[in-house]
C-alpha positions in Angstrom: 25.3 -86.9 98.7 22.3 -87.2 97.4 21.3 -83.1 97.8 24.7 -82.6 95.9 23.8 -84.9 93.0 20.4 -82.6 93.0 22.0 -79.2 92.9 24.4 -80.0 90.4 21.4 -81.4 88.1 19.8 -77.9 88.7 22.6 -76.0 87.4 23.2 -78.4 84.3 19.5 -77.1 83.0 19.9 -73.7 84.5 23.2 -72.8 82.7 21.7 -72.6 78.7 19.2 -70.2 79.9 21.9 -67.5 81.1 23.4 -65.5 78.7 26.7 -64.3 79.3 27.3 -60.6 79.3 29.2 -59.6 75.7 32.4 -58.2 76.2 33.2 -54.6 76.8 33.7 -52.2 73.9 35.2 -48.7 73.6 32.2 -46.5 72.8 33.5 -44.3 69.1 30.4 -41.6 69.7 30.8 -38.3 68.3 31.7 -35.4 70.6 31.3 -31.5 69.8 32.9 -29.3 73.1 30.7 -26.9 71.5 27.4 -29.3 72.6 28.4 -31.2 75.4 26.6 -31.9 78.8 28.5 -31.8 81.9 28.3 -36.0 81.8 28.9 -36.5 78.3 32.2 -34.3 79.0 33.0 -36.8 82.2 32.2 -39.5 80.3 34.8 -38.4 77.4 37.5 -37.9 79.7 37.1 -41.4 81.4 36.9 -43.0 78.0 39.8 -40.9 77.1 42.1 -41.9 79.7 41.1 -45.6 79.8 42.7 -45.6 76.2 45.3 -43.9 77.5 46.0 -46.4 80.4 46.1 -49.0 77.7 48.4 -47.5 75.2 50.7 -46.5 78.2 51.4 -50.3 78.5 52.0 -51.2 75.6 54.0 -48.5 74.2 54.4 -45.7 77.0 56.1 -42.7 74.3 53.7 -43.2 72.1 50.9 -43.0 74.2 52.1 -39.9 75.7 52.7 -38.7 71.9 49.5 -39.3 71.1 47.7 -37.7 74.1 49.9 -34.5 73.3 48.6 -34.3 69.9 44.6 -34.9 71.0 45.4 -32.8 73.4 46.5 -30.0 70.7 43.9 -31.0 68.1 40.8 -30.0 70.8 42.2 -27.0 71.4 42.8 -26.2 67.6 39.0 -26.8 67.1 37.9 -24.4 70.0 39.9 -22.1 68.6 38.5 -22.2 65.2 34.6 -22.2 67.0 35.6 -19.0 68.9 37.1 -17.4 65.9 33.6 -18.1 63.9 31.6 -16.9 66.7 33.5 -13.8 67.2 32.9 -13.6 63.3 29.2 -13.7 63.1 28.9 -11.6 66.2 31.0 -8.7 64.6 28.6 -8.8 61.0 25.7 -9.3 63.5 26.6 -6.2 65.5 27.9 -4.2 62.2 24.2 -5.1 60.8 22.8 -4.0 63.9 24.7 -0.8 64.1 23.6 -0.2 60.8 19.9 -1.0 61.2 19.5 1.8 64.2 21.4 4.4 62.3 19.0 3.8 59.6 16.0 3.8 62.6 17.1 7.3 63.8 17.9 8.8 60.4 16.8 8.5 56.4 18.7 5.9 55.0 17.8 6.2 51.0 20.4 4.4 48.0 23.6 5.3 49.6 22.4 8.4 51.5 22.0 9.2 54.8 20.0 11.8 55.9 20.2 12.7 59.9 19.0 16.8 60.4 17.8 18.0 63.3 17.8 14.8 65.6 20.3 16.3 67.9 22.6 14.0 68.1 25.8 14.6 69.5 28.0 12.5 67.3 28.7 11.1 64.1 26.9 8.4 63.7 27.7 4.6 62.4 27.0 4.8 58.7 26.1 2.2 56.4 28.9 0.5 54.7 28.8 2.3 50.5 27.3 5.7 52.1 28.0 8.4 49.6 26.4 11.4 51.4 25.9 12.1 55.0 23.4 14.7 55.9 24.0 15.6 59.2 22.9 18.9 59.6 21.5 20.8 62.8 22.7 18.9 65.7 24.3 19.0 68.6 27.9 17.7 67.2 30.9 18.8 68.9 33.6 17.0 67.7 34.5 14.4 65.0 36.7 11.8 65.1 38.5 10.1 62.6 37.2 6.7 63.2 34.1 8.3 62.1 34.7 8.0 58.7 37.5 5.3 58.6 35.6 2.9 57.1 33.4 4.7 54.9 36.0 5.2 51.9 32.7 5.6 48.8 31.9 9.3 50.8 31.7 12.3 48.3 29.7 14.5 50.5 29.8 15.4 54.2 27.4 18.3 55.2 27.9 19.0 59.0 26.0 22.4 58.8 24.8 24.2 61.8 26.2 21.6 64.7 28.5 22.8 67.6 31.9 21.2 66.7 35.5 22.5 67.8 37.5 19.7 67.3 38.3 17.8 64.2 41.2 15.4 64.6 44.2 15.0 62.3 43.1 13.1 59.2 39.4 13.1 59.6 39.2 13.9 55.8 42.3 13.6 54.7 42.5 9.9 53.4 38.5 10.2 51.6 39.8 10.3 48.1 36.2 10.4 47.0 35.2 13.5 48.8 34.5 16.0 46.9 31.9 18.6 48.7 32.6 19.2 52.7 30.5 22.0 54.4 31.4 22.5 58.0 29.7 26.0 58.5 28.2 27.3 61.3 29.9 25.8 63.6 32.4 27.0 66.5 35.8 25.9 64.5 39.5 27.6 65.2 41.1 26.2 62.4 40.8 23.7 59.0 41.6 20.2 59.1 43.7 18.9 56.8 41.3 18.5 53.3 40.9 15.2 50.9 43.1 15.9 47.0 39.7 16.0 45.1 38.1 18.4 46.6 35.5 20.8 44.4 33.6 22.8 47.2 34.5 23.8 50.7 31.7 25.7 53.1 33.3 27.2 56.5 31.8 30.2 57.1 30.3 31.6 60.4 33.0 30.4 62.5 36.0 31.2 64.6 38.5 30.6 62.2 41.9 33.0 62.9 44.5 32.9 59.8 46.7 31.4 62.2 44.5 28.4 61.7 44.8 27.4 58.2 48.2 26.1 57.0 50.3 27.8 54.2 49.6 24.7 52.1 46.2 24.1 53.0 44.9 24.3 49.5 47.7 24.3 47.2 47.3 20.8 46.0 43.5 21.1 46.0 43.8 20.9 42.1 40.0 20.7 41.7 38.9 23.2 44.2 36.2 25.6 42.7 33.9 27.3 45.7 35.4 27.9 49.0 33.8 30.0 51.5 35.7 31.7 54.5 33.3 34.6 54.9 32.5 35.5 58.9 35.6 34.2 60.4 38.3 35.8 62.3 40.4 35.9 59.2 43.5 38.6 59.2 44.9 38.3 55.9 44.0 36.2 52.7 45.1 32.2 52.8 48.2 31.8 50.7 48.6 29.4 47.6 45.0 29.9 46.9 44.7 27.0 43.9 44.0 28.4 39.8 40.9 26.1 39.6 39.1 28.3 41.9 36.3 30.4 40.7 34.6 32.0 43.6 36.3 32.6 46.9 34.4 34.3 49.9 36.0 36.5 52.3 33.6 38.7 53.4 33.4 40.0 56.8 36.6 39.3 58.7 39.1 41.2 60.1 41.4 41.6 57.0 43.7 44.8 56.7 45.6 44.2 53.8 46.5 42.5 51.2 49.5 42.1 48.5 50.5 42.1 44.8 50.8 38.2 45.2 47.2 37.6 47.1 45.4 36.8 44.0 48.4 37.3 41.2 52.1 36.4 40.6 53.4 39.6 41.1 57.1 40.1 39.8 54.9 42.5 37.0 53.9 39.7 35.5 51.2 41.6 33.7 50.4 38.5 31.2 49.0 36.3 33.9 45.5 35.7 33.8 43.6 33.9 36.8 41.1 32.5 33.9 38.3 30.6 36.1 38.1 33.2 39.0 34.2 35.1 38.8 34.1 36.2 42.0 35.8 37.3 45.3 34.1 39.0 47.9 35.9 40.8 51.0 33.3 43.3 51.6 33.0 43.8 55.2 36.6 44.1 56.2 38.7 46.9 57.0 41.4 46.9 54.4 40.6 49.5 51.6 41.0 47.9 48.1 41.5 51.0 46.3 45.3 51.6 47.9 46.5 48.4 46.1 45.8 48.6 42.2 48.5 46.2 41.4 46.5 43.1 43.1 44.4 42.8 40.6 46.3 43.2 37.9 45.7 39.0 36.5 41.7 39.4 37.4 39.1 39.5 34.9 36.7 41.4 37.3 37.5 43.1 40.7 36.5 42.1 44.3 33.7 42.9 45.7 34.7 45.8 48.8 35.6 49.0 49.7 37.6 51.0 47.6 37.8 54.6 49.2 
């Protein structure tokens, strides 16, 4: 009796000094899926289904509402992190595309200057590029992606590379372009050429009449220089534009030629071509001097064999 009266006297005293443990709380932290640790994750999911467990009491279709919509909200944000990381990674890479163009070539105010590095394609240009200098390479074929995003281009020199193959709409849709040289190269036919065109070079390669369409430069409107000399040429391109002023055929394999090649015909003796300075078709084996007519509307003759 007495050793009980003792131990309860002990635990009267001994009870004030114990503090009882404070009740347990939800923890409200901040979480980013983006930062997370492996335990913070675990620890997020247990706290997440502990609410859960306590909603489902209470109110069992709401709580399953509720997780639905967490649920949904996460994935929302993910989404939105991926689609800004994808974002910065595609302006990183264009910046970085840019940057070792611009390493391998000249990149000076909106010009680009890559001769003689033998390259064998286009290369990424600068976004606002103007002119591309790409001259002396080992090019064998462009593409139209090349230039897709490169709208501001007004000159294209691909002198002296090794291309065959231009596809459909290269240069079509560059409303800007206004000089294109693609000589010396190893081309069968013309691709299809930009409205505002002023100078075409594409001379000194395999180009067969067969290879230029009947409309090729009838809407060219502006065109003023185009040079066809040493092709494979067997007759003059039709629907040769009034705004031209020289026009170089020289050394092909042209036989003859019309009352309509560079005039109207019909006797139409008060047509004038007004701009036209020059047209050269020495080298070929049609005889000019058998058709007097087809130069009735020119200021001065061709330049060629007469007898």
């Amino acid at each position: 009796m007495k050793t009980l009266q003792k131990f309860g006297l002990f635990f009267y005293f001994l009870l004030p000094l114990v503090k009882l443990a404070p009740p347990k709380q939800h923890s409200a932290t901040f979480y980013d899926p983006g930062l997370a640790t492996l335990e913070e994750t675990i620890f997020k999911q247990s706290y997440e289904d502990i609410i859960f467990k306590e909603d489902y009491e209470d109110k069992p279709q709401d709580a399953v509402k509720n997780q639905e919509t967490n649920d949904m909200l996460l994935f929302h944000d993910n989404e939105l992190q991926v689609q800004r990381d994808e974002e910065i990674l595609s302006e990183g890479s264009t910046n970085l595309t840019d940057l070792a163009t611009c390493l391998l070539c000249v990149c000076l105010s909106g010009s680009v200057y890559c001769e003689e590095t033998e390259i064998e394609s286009v290369p990424a240009l600068p976004k606002e590029t103007g002119y591309l200098y790409a001259r002396f390479n080992k090019i064998k074929k462009v593409k139209v992606s090349d230039f897709a995003e490169i709208p501001t281009l007004k000159r294209i020199d691909l002198t002296g590379n090794m291309i065959q193959d231009i596809e459909d709409g290269t240069f079509a849709k560059l409303v800007f372009l206004e000089e294109l040289s693609l000589a010396d190269n190893r081309l069968a036919k013309l691709p299809a050429l930009p409205p505002k065109l002023t100078s075409l070079k594409a001379n000194n390669n395999f180009i067969k009449s067969r290879g230029i369409k009947a409309n090729a430069f009838k809407k060219l409107t502006n065109l003023s220089f185009l040079d066809l000399g040493h092709n494979l040429l067997e007759s003059v391109p039709l629907n040769l534009p009034e705004s031209l002023r020289t026009l170089n055929l020289q050394f092909n394999n042209i036989t003859s030629i019309t009352d309509e090649t560079f005039c109207k015909g019909n006797n139409q003796t008060r047509y004038v071509r007004q701009r036209m300075d020059i047209i050269r078709m020495d080298g070929n084996p049609v005889v000019l001097g058998k058709y007097p007519n087809a130069f009735m509307c020119l200021r001065t003759l061709p330049i060629g064999t007469y007898f």
